[in-house]
C-alpha positions as a Python dict, from the first residue, in 0.01 Angstrom:
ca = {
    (1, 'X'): (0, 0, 0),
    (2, 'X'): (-412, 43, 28),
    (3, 'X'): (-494, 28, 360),
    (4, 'X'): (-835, 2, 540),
    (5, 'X'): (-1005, -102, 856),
    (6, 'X'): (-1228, -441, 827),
    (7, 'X'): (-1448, -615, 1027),
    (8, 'X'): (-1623, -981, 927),
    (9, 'X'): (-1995, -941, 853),
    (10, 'X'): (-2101, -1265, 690),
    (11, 'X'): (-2437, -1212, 506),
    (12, 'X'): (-2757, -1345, 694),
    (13, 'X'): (-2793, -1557, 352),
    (14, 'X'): (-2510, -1745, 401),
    (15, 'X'): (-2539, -1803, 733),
    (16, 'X'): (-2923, -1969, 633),
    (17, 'X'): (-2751, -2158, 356),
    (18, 'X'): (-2501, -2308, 597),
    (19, 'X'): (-2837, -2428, 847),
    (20, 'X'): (-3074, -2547, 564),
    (21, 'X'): (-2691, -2780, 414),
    (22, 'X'): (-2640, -2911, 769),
    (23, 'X'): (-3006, -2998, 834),
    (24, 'X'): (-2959, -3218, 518),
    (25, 'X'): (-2640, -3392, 573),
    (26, 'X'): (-2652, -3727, 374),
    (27, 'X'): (-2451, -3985, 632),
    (28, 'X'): (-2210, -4227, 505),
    (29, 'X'): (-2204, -4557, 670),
    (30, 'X'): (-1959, -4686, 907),
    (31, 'X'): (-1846, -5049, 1032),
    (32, 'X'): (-1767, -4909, 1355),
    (33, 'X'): (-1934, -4550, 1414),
    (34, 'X'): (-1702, -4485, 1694),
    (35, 'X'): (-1360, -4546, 1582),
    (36, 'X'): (-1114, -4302, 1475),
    (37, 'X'): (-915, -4579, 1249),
    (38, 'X'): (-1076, -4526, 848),
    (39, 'X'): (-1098, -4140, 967),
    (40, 'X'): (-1298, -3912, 1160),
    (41, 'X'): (-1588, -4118, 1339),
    (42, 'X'): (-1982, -4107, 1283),
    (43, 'X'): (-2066, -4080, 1668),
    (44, 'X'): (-1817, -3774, 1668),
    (45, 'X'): (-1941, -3543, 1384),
    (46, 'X'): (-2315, -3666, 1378),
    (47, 'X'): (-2250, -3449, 1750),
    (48, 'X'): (-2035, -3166, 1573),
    (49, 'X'): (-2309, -3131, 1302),
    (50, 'X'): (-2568, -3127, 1547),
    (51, 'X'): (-2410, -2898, 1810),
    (52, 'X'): (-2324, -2646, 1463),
    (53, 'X'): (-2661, -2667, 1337),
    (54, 'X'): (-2849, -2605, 1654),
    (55, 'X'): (-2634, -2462, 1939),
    (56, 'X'): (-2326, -2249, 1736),
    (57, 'X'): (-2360, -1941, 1723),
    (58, 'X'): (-2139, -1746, 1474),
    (59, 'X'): (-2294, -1442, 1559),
    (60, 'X'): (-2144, -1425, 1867),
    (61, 'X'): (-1814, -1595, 1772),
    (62, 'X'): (-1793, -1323, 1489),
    (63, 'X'): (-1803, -999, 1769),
    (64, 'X'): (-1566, -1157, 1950),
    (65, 'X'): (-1375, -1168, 1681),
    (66, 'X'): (-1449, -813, 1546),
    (67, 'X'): (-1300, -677, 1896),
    (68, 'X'): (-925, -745, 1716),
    (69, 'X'): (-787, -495, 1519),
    (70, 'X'): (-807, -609, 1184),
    (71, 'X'): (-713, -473, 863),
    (72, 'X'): (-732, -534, 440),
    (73, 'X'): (-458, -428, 283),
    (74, 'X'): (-379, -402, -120),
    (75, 'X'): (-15, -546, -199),
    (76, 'X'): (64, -572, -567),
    (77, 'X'): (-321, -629, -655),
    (78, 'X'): (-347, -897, -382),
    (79, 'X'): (-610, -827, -131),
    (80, 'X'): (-474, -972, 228),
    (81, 'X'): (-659, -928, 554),
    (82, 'X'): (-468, -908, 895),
    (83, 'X'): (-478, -832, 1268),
    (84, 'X'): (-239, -531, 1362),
    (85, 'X'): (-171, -489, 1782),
    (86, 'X'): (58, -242, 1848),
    (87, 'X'): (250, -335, 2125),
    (88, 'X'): (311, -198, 2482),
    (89, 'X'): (633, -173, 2619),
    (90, 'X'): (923, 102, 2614),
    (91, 'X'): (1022, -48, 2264),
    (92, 'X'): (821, -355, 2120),
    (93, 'X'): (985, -588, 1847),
    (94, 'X'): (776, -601, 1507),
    (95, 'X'): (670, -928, 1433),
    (96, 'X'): (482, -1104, 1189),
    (97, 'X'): (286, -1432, 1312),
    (98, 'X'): (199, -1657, 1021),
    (99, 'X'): (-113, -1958, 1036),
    (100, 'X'): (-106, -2315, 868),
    (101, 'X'): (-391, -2569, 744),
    (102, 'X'): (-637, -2657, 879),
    (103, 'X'): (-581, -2337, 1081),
    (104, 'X'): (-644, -1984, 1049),
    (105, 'X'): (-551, -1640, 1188),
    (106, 'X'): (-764, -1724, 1493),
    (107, 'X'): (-490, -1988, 1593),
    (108, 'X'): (-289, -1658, 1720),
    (109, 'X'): (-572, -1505, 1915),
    (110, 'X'): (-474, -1649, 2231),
    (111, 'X'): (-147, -1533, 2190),
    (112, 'X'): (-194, -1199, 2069),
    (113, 'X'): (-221, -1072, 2388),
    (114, 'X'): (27, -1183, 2585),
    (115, 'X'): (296, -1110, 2304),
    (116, 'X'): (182, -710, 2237),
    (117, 'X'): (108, -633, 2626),
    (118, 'X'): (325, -867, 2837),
    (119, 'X'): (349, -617, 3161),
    (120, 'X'): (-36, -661, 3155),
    (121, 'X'): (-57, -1053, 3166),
    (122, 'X'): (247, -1108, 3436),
    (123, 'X'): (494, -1054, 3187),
    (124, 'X'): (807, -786, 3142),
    (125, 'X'): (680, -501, 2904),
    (126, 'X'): (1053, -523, 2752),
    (127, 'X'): (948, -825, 2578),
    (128, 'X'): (624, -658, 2434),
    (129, 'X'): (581, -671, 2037),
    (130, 'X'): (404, -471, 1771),
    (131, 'X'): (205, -783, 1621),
    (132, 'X'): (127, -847, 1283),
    (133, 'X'): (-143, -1170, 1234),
    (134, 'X'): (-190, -1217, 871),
    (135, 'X'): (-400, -1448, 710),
    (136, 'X'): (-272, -1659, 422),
    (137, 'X'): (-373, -1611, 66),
    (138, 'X'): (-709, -1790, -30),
    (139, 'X'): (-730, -1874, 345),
    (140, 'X'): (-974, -1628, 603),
    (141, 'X'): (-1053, -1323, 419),
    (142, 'X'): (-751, -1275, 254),
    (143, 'X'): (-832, -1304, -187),
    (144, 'X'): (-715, -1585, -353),
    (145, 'X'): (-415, -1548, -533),
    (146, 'X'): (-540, -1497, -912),
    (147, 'X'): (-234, -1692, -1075),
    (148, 'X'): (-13, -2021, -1030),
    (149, 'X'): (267, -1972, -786),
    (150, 'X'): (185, -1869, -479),
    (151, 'X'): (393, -2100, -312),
    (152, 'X'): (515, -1980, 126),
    (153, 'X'): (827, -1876, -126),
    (154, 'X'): (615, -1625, -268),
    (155, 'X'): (398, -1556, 62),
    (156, 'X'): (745, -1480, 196),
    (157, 'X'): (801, -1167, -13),
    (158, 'X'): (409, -1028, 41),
    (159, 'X'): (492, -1081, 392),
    (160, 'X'): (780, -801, 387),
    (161, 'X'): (642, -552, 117),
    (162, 'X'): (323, -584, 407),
    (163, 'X'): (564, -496, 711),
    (164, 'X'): (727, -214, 537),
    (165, 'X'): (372, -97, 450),
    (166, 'X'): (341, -54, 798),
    (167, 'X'): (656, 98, 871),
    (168, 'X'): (865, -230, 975),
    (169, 'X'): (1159, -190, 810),
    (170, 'X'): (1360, -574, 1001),
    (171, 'X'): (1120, -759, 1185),
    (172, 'X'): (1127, -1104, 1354),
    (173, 'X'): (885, -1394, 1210),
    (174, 'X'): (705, -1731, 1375),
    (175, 'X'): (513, -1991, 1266),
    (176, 'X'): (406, -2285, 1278),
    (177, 'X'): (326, -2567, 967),
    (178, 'X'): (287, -2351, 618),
    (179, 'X'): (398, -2048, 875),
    (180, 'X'): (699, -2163, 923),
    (181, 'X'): (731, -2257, 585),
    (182, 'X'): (706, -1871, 533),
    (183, 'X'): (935, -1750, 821),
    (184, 'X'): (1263, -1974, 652),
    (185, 'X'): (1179, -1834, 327),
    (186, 'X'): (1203, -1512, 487),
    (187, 'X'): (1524, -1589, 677),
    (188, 'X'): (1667, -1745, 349),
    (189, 'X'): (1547, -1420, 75),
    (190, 'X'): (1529, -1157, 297),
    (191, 'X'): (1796, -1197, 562),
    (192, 'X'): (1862, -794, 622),
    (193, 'X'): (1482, -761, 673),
    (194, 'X'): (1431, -1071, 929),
    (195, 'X'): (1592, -1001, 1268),
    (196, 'X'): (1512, -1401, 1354),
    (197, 'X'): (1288, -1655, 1290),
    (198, 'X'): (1071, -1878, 1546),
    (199, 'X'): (921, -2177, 1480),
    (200, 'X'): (721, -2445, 1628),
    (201, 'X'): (739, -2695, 1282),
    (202, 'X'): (982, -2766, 1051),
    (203, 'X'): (879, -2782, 690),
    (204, 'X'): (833, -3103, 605),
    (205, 'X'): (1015, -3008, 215),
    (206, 'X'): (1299, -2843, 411),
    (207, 'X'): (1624, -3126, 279),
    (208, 'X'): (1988, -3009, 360),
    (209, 'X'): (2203, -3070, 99),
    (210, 'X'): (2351, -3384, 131),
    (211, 'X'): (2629, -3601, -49),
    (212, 'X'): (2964, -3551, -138),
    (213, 'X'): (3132, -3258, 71),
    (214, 'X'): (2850, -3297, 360),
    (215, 'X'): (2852, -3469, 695),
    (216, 'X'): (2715, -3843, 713),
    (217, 'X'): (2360, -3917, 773),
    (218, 'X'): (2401, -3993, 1129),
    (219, 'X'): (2193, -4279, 1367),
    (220, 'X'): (1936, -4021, 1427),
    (221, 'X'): (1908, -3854, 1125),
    (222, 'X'): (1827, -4171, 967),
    (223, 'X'): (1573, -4249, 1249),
    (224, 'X'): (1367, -3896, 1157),
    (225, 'X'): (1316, -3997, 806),
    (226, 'X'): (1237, -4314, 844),
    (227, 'X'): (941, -4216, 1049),
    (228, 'X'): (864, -3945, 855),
    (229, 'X'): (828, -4158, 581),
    (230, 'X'): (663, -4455, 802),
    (231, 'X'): (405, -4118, 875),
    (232, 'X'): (350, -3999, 537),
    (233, 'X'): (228, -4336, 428),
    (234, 'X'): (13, -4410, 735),
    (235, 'X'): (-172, -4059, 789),
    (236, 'X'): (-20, -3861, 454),
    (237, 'X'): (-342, -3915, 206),
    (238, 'X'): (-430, -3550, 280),
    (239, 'X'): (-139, -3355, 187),
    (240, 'X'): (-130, -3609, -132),
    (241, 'X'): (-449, -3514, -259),
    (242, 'X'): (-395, -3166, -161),
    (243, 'X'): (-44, -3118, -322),
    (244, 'X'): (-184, -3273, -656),
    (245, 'X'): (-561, -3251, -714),
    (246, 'X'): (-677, -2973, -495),
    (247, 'X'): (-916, -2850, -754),
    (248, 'X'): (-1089, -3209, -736),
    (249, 'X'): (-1134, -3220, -367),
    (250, 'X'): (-1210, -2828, -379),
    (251, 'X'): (-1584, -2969, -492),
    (252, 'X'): (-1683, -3191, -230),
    (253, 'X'): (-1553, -2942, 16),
    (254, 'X'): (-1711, -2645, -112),
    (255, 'X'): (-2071, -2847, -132),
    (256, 'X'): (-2078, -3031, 189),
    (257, 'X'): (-2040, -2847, 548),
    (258, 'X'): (-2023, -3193, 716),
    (259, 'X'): (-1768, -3330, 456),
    (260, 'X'): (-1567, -3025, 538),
    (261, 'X'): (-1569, -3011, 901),
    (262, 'X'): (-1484, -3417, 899),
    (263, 'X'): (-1159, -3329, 658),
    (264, 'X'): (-1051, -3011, 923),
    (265, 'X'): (-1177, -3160, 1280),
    (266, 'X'): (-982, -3499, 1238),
    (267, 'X'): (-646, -3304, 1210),
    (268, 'X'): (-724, -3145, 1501),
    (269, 'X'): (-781, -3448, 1705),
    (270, 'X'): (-462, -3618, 1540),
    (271, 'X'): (-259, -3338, 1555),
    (272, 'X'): (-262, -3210, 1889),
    (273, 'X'): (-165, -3331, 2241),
    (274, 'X'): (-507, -3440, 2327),
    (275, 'X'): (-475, -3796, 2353),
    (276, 'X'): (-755, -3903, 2167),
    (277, 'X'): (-1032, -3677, 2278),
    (278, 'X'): (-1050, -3348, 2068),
    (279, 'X'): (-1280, -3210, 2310),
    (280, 'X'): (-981, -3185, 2587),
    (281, 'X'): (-813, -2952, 2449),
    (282, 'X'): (-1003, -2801, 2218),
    (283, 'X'): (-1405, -2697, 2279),
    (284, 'X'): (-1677, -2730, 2005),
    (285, 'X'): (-1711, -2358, 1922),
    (286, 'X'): (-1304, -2337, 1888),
    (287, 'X'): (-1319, -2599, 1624),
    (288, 'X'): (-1646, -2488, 1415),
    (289, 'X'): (-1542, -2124, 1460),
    (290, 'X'): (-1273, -2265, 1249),
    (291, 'X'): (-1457, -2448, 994),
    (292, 'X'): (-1662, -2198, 931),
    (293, 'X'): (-1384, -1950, 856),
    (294, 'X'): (-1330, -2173, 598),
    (295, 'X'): (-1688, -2208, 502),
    (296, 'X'): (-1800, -1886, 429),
    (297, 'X'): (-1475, -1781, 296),
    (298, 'X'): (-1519, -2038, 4),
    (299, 'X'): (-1188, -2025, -95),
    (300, 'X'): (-1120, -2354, -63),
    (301, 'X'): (-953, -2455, -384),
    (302, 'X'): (-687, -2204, -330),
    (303, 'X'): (-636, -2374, 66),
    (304, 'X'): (-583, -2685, -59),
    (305, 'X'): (-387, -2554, -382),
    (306, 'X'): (-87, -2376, -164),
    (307, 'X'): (13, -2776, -72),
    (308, 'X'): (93, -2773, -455),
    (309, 'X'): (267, -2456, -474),
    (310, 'X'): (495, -2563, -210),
    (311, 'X'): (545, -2937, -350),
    (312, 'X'): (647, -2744, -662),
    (313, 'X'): (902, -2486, -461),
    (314, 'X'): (1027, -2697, -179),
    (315, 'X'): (1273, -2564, 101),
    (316, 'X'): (1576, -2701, -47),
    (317, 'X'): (1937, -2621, -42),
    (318, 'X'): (2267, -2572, -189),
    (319, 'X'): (2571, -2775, -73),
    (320, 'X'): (2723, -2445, 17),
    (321, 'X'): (2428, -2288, 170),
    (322, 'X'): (2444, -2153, 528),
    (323, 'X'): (2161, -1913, 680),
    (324, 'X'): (2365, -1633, 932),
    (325, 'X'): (1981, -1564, 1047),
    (326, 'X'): (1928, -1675, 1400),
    (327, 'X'): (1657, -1981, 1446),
    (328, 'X'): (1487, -2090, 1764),
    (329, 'X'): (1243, -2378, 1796),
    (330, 'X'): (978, -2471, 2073),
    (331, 'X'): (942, -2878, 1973),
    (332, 'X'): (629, -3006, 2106),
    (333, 'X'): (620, -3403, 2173),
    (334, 'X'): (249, -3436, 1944),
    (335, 'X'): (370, -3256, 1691),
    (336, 'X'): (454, -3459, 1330),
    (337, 'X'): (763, -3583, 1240),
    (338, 'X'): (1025, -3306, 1401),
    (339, 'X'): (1417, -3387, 1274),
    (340, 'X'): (1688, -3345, 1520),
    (341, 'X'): (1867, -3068, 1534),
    (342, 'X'): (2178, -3190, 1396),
    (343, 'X'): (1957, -3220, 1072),
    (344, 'X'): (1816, -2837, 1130),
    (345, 'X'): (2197, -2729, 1145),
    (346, 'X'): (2295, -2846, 826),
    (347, 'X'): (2188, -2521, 708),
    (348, 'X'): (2047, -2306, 946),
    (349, 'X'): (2200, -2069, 1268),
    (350, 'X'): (1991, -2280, 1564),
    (351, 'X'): (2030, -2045, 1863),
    (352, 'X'): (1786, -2199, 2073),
    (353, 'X'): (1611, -2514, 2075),
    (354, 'X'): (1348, -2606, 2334),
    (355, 'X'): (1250, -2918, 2441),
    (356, 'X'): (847, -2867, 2532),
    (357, 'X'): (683, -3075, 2796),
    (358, 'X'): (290, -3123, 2617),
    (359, 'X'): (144, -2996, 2317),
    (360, 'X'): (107, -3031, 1984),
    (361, 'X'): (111, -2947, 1623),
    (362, 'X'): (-173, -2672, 1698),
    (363, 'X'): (83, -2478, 1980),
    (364, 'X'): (-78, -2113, 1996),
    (365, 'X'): (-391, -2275, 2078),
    (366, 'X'): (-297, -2554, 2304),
    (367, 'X'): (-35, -2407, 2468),
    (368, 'X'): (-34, -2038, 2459),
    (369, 'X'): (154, -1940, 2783),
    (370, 'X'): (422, -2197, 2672),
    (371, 'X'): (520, -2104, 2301),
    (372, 'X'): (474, -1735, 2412),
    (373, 'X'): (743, -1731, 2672),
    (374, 'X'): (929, -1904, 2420),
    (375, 'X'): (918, -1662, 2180),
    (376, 'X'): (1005, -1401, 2460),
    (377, 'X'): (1341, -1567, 2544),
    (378, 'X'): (1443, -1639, 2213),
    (379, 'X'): (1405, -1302, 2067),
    (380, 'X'): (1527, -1106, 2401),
    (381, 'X'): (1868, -1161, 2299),
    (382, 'X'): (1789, -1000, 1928),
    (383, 'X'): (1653, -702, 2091),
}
């Protein structure tokens, strides 16, 4: 494996492009400029554009950002970028943290912290971990994959010819939406590599086998996917598009700052425990430093393709199939449509299941302390 140091240096140029695009935003319309209903309002992101073009400062956000350790390593041809902390403690755990959509490796930063150097942040340095933060393909800095298929499935196995690269031979996983897509696939393929799995979202593809020779669909089983479905046809238009035209939407995107930032920022505000007020949990700078992750990166056809990689390889199961690899999850009441855990232990070995008080789908950044500690008392066991 090819291994360098890297640090983000966007080019002056781009940086101009992205002022003189903003300055001309073309405005759409809008019967009521305030409401949230047909999508994210005009009051809102005529603000966010303003507050980009004339207050942000990605200078600044970039240091800050160039003060984690982060790396670009080769893996079969694939260029992916990732944060390294060592951890310190008499033996840290190796684990891998993986990001969703709309997010990005900065989701973890918060957490990053507290998980390597626990003893330093009011912690016990016996949970401490050596943590790996990689960013997806085509998402960040990491290249776009260069050929179909590059599905969490296939993430999965990058994700453990990565650790080994850096000398983690069985390591534990978490993750949250396409991350914890990733972590099962690495509890289901790789099962002597993965000492556990943590997540804060299950995969909306993951179906237990069902039928003949498996338990009934109970009561509240049948509640979950009815609202799941009730969801996906109320607030689901994204992932649609996503998981079957990306390269269509990939235009628009890639040609408009605002149109992005609209697409990204109303996630955010329907996503997470905030009530209906973005800006209480999450500040402007959090959400353009974002954005324009995915801005200069301009990768977005591969973002938005990985929904159809993973519509095409779902997280489905044989009637027989039973993962021995220990699973904890930290449900958060704003998060989307979470399954009972009956329906998680069809197939896999639930160990711990936590019940969490506030937050959302958006966890390492709205609740830090909580999923951390989390993580710490699932995995203490493993150790």
């Amino acid at each position: 494996m090819n291994l360098r140091d890297f640090k983000i240096n966007i080019p002056d140029e781009s940086i101009e492009d992205l002022s003189r695009r903003l300055r001309a935003t073309r405005w759409p319309a809008a019967m009521d400029a305030d409401q949230w209903d047909d999508g994210a309002s005009l009051t809102f992101m005529r603000r966010l554009v303003e507050h980009w073009s004339d207050r942000f400062d990605w200078r600044a956000q970039e240091a800050r950002l160039n003060r984690l350790p982060q790396y670009m390593a080769t893996v079969d041809g694939q260029d992916l970028h990732f944060i390294h902390q060592p951890g310190n403690g008499p033996s840290p755990m190796p684990l891998v943290l993986t990001h969703g959509w709309p997010g990005s490796f900065i989701e973890m930063e918060r957490v990053i912290p507290l998980l390597a150097d626990p003893g330093a942040h009011g912690g016990d340095p016996a949970d401490a971990f050596h943590v790996v933060v990689p960013s997806l393909p085509g998402f960040g800095f990491s290249a776009p994959p260069a050929s179909p298929g590059m599905s969490a499935f296939s993430i999965a196995g990058w994700w453990v010819k990565l650790m080994n690269g850096l000398g983690y031979e069985r390591f534990a996983a978490q993750g949250g939406d396409i991350g914890a897509g990733v972590s099962t696939w690495l509890a289901r393929c790789f099962p002597e590599r993965v000492i556990g799995v943590h997540v804060n979202y299950i995969p909306g593809s993951y179906r237990p086998p069902l039928g003949p020779g498996s338990p009934p669909v109970t009561t509240q089983e049948q509640a979950y996917l009815d609202t799941a479905a009730a969801w996906s046809s109320s607030e689901g238009a994204y992932a649609a598009e996503q998981a079957t035209k990306p390269q269509t939407l990939a235009y628009a995107m890639t040609d408009s700052p605002a149109g992005l930032a609209a697409w990204i920022v109303e996630k955010f505000r329907a996503w997470s425990d905030c009530d209906g007020d973005v800006e209480r949990v999450f500040t402007m700078d959090e959400l353009l430093t974002d954005v324009s992750i995915y801005w200069f990166g301009r990768m977005l056809d591969a973002s938005f393709r990985i929904y159809k990689e993973n519509r095409l390889r779902p997280l489905t199961f044989e009637a027989s199939e039973r993962l021995a690899t220990p699973l904890g999850v930290a449900a958060f009441p704003r998060e989307l449509p979470t399954p009972p855990r009956s329906w998680v232990e069809r197939v896999f070995n639930v160990q711990r299941w936590t019940s969490m008080p506030r937050g959302g789908h958006f966890a390492a950044l709205e609740q830090p302390q909580l999923l951390v500690e989390d993580v710490r008392a699932f995995f203490r066991p493993l150790r």
